[in-house]
N, C-alpha and C positions, 0 to 999 in steps of 0.2 A: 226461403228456398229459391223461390222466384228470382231475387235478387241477384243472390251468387251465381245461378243462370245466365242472366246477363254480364256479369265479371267474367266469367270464363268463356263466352263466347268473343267478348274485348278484346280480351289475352289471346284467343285464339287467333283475331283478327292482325291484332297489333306482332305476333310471332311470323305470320305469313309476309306482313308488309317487311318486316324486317330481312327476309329469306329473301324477297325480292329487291331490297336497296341494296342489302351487302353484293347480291348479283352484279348489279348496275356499278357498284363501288370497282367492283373486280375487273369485269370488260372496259371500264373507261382506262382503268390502269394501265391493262394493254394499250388500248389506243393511244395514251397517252405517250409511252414509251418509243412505239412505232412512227409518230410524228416527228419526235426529238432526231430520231434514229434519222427519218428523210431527209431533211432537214440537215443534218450535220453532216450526211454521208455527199453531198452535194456542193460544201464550203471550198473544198482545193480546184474545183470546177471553175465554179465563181471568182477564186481568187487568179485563176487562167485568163477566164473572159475581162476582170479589169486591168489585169497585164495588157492583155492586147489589144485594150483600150486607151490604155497611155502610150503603148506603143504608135498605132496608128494614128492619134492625136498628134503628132509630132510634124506629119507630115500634111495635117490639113489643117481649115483654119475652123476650129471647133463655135465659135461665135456663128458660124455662118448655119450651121443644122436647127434645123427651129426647135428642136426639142430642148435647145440649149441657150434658149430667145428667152429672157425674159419682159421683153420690154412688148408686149400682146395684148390686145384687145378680147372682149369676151368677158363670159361670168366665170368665176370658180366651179367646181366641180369636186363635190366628194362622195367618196368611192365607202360607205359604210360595212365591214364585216361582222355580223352577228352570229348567232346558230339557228339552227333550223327547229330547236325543242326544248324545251325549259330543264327543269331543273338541276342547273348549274351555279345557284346560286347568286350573287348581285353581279354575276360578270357584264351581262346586256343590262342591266339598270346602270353600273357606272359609265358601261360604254354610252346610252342615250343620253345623260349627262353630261358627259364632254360633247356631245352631239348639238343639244341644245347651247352648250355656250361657244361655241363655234358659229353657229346660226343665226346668231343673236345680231352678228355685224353684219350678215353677209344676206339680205330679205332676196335679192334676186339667185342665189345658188341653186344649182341642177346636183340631183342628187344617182348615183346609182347603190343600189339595194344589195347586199350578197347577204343570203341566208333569209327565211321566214319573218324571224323577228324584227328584222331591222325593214322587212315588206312593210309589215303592218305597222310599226310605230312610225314610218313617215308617210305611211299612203293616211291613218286617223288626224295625222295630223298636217295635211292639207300641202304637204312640200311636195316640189318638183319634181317629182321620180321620173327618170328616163327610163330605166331599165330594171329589172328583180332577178334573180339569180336565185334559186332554193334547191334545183335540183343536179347539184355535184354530187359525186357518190363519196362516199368516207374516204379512200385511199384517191383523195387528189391527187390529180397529177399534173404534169407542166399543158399537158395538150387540154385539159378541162379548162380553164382559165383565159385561154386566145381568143373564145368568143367575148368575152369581155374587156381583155386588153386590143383586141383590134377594135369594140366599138369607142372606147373612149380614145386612142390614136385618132380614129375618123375625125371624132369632133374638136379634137385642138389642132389639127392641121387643118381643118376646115374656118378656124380659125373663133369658133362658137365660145371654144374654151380658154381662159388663159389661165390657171392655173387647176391643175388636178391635186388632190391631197385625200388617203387613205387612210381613216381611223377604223384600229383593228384593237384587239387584245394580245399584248407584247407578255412573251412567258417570261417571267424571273426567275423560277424555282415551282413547285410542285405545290406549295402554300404560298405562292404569292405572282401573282397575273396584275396585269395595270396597262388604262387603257393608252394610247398614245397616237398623236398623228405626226402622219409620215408623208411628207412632201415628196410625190411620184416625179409630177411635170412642173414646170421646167426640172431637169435634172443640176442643180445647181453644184451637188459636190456628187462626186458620184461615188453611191455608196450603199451598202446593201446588209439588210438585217438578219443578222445571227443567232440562232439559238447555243445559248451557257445557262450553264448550270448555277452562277454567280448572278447578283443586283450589278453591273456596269455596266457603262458605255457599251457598245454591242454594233457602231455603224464604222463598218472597215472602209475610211475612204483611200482614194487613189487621187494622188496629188500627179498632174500633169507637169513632167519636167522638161525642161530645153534640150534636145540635143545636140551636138555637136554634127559637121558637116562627114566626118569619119562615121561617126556614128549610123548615120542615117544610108550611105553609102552600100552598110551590110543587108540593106532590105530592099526586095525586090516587092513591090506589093503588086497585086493582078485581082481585080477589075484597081480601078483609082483609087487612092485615098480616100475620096471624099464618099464612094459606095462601099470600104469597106466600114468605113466610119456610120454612116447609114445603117446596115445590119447590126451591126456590133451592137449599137447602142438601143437599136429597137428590140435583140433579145435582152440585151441589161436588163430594158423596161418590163419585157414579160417574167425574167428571171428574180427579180426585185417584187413586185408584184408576188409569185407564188410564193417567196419567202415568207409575206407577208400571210397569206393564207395558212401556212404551216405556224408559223406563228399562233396564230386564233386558234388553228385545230387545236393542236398543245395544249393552250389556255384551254379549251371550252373542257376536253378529256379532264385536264386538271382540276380545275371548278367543278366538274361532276363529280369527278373521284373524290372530294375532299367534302361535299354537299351529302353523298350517298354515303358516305364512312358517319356523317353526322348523323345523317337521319339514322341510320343503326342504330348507335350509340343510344340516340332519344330513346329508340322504339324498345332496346334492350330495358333500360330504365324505367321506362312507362310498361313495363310487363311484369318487373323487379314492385312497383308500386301497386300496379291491379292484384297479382298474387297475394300481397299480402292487406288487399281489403278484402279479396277473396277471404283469406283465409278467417279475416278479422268476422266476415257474414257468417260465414261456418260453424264458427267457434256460438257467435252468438246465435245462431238457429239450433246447436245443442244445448248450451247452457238453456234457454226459453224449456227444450223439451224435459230436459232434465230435472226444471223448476216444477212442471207439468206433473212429470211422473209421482214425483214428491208429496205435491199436493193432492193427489188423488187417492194416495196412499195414506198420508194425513185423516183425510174423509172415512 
């Protein structure tokens, strides 16, 4: 009896954890949705700002903006996206993975942290951290993000840095996220990441073309060229950057929802198996009494 006591206290265990993963399944669901939704609702914006970026291009000489220098002194610099809470599955194991083989060339890299996990697995393991970010709120937004796109702006104009690069978690589909990095500084193509619902290509670049002396005639620009070319391309870099954020939200919703529909699944199944050892004690603590009553009867 004893036994089957503790089976049905299991069960009972293993039915609560299940009530609360399918929970966790449900809300990331949302979340995940909602990121997709930012994220895409934001793309004809985007595709404006690199209009007027090739446009303005035209009239300055884009070589000369150092964001557009590759030829710079300094260390690399990568910009790591993680979550701030576990289980999501191997998304922050694959990410620290390309982490480490990235690292591997580069011993003198400065690193900046976004999100918990990505604190701790480079602060244990003894790298450059400049800076840790954990405390964005769920519904990021373009203004959460400028404290850390103006601190890394400081350092490659200051000349500390020569190239920045952002490994994040790139969404595919809703079963499938992969990690990837993404070349910030220099801006060599200028081009910015997409959420689809498809496995493609996803980096919409903007090819600078010639214009003609007509052409250019029809624009009056005010301040200069070369200061609107200055903004333009310093929101690019913050606008490029949050993409990349929604991106990882995405992925991490996604990898949760698809971790907590599993762990269900187990929990349903290992409740399917306890029940029926349950049942299997039960059966065999009657047949014992049964035996019992028999033999006494016998006597």
């Amino acid at each position: 009896m004893a036994n089957a006591r503790i089976i049905k206290r299991r069960v009972n265990s293993v039915q609560n954890i299940a009530k609360i993963t399918n929970a966790m399944q449900l809300v990331s669901a949302s979340k995940t949705k909602y990121s997709q939704k930012v994220a895409t609702s934001s793309l004809p914006y985007t595709q404006a700002l690199l209009d007027s970026i090739e446009t303005v291009a035209n009239f300055a000489d884009p070589k000369l903006h150092p964001f557009l220098n590759k030829n710079r002194a300094g260390v690399d610099l990568m910009i790591v996206i993680s979550t701030n809470k576990g289980l999501c599955g191997s998304l922050n194991t694959n990410l620290f993975k390309k982490l480490m083989v990235w690292a591997k060339d580069r011993p003198n890299a400065k690193y900046i942290a976004v999100g918990q996990k990505a604190v701790t697995f480079l602060r244990n393991r003894d790298f450059d951290l400049l800076a840790g970010f954990t405390d964005w709120p769920e519904k990021t937004k373009l203004s959460d993000i400028l404290p850390l796109t103006d601190l890394l702006k400081s350092k490659y104009l200051a000349g500390e840095v020569n190239k920045v690069d952002v490994l994040f978690t790139d969404f595919v589909n809703v079963l499938k996220q992969r990690s990837l990095i993404f070349g910030l500084l220099p801006l060599e193509d200028l081009q910015i990441q997409q959420l689809e619902s498809e496995y493609q290509d996803k980096n919409a670049k903007v090819v600078v073309k010639k214009t003609d002396a007509k052409a250019r005639a029809s624009y009056l620009l005010e301040p200069s060229s070369s200061e609107l070319l200055d903004f333009l391309l310093n929101y690019y870099l913050e606008l490029s950057f949050y993409h990349l954020v929604l991106e990882s939200l995405a992925s991490e919703h996604s990898a949760r929802m698809i971790a907590m529909k599993s762990a269900s699944d187990n929990a349903k199944d290992l409740v399917e198996i306890l029940k029926l050892d349950f049942n299997k004690s039960r059966q065999t603590m009657i047949t014992n009494e049964l035996l019992d009553i028999s033999s006494a009867k016998m006597r």
